[in-house]
C-alpha positions in Angstrom: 82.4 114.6 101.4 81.9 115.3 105.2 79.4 116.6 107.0 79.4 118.5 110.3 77.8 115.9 111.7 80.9 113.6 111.1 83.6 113.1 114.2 86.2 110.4 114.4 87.4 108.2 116.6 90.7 106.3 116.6 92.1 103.2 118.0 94.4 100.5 117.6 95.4 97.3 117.3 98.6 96.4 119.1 99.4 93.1 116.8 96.8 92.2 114.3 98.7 88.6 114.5 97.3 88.3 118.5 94.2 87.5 119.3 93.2 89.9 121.3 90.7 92.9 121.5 91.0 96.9 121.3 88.6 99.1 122.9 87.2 102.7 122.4 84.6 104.4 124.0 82.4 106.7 122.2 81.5 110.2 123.5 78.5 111.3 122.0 75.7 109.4 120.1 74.8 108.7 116.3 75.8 105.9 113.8 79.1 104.3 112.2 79.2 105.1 108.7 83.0 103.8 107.8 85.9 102.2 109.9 89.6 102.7 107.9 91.8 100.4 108.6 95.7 101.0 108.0 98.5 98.0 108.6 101.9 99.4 109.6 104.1 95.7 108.5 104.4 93.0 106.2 102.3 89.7 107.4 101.6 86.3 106.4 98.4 84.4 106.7 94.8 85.9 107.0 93.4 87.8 110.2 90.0 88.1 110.5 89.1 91.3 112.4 85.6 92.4 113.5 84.1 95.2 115.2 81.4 95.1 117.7 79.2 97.7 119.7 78.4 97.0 123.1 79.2 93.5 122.6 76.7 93.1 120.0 78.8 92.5 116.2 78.4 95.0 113.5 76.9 94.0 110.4 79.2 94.1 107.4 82.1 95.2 109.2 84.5 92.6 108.8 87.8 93.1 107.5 89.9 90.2 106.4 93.6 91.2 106.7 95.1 89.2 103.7 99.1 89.3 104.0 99.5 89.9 100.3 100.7 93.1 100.1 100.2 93.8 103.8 102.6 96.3 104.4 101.1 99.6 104.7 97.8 98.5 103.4 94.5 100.7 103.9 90.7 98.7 104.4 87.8 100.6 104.5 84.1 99.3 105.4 80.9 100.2 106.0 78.5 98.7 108.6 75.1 98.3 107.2 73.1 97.6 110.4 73.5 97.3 114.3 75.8 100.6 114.2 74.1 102.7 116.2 76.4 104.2 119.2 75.2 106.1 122.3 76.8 108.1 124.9 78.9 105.8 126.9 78.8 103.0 123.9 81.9 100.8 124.0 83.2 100.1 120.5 85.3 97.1 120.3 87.9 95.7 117.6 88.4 92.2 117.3 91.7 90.2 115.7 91.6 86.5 115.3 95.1 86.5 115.4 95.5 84.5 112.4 98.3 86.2 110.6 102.1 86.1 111.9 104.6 88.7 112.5 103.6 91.8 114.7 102.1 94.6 113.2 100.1 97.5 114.4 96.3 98.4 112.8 95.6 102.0 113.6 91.7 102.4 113.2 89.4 105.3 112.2 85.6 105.0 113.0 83.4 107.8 111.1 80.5 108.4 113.2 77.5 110.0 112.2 75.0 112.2 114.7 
């Protein structure tokens, strides 16, 4: 269950098969309590993605993108520490690009005042 005290963000990830980064900047203070995760397309390999806050990595935040059953698969975690946002805090989602084929992550960040 939400609180009021719960707003989103979204984001994406062009091609979780790129390295590359994705970033988001956060409007108003508090904490990240969940990042979803949803792939649009089949994969192979493993991509590792991670999630950092003002350069500085969240803790328990990983997601490894596994391309067993990758098509249209959901991830959800939950950063235990160094998740704190402020005003003006850039939020940053990171692929390894270690899977192939193209395929969009669209991203959800639950943040917490």
């Amino acid at each position: 269950m939400r609180t009021l005290n719960d707003y989103f963000l979204t984001s994406h990830i062009p091609s979780v098969s790129t390295a590359s980064s994705t970033f988001v900047v956060v409007p108003d203070g508090g904490r990240i309590v969940k990042i979803f995760a949803h792939n649009k397309a089949a994969t192979t390999g493993t991509a590792a993605i991670s999630f950092e806050i003002d350069g500085v990595a969240c803790t328990s935040a990983a997601i490894s993108h596994v391309a067993s059953g990758s098509a249209g698969k959901q991830y959800e975690v939950e950063p235990t520490s160094l998740n704190n946002v402020n005003e003006g805090s850039v939020i940053e989602a990171i692929t390894n690009g270690g899977s192939t084929n193209a395929s969009k992550m669209e991203l959800t960040y639950v943040i917490r005042r």
